[in-house]
Structures are given as structure tokens and as C-alpha cells.
C-alpha positions, 0 to 999 in steps of 0.5 A: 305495600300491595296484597299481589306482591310478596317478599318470601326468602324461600322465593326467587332469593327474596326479590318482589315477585307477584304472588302465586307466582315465581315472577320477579316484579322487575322482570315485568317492569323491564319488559315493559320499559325495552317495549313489551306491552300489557297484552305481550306480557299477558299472552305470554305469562297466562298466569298474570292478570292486569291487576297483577302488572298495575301492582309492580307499577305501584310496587316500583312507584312506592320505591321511587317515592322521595322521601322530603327531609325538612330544611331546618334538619339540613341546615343543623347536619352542616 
């Protein structure tokens, strides 16, 4: 999906973390989401780049994405 997210089994139990780093990727979206900005979360983990943070908003964005089932396969699964 995004060059700066990883799935390693060998890292955090295989959730999504940054790359480089042990920082699960909805670690920061839930820091973000009860209120923590950008600046926060770049002060407190100065290992983390902004680019870093965009790409969990883009990792979270590809998971939400709806996949569309045409209405015609709908329509033959009843």
C-alpha cells in the first residue's frame, strides 16, 4: 500500500507500524482522533516525519475504502 508502512510479524504482533520504527499505525490515528495534533505527535516521537503520519491516514483510508458489489450479483445471491 504505502513504501512507509510495514507488516512484519517479527514486529508489534504484525500490526501496521511505520517503517523504521516499533509505532503501530493505530497508535497515531487514535492520538490524532481524542485530539493530539501533528506538531504533538512530532514532538513527542522525533523519529516521525509528517510524511510518516500522512501515510497511516492513507493506510486507514485504504481500509475503509467500500468495496462496490454490482446489484445484478445482489439480485442472484437471494
Amino acid at each position: 500500500m504505502n513504501p512507509r508502512i510495514v507488516i512484519d510479524p517479527n514486529i508489534c504482533h504484525g500490526q501496521a507500524c511505520i517503517k523504521g520504527t516499533r509505532i503501530p499505525v493505530h497508535q497515531i490515528l487514535r492520538m490524532l482522533a481524542n485530539g493530539d495534533t501533528i506538531e504533538a505527535l512530532l514532538k513527542e516521537y522525533p523519529s516521525l516525519t509528517r510524511e510518516d503520519i500522512l501515510a497511516c491516514f492513507d493506510y486507514a483510508a485504504s481500509l475503509a475504502e467500500e468495496q462496490i458489489t454490482p446489484l445484478e450479483i445482489l439480485a442472484e445471491e437471494k
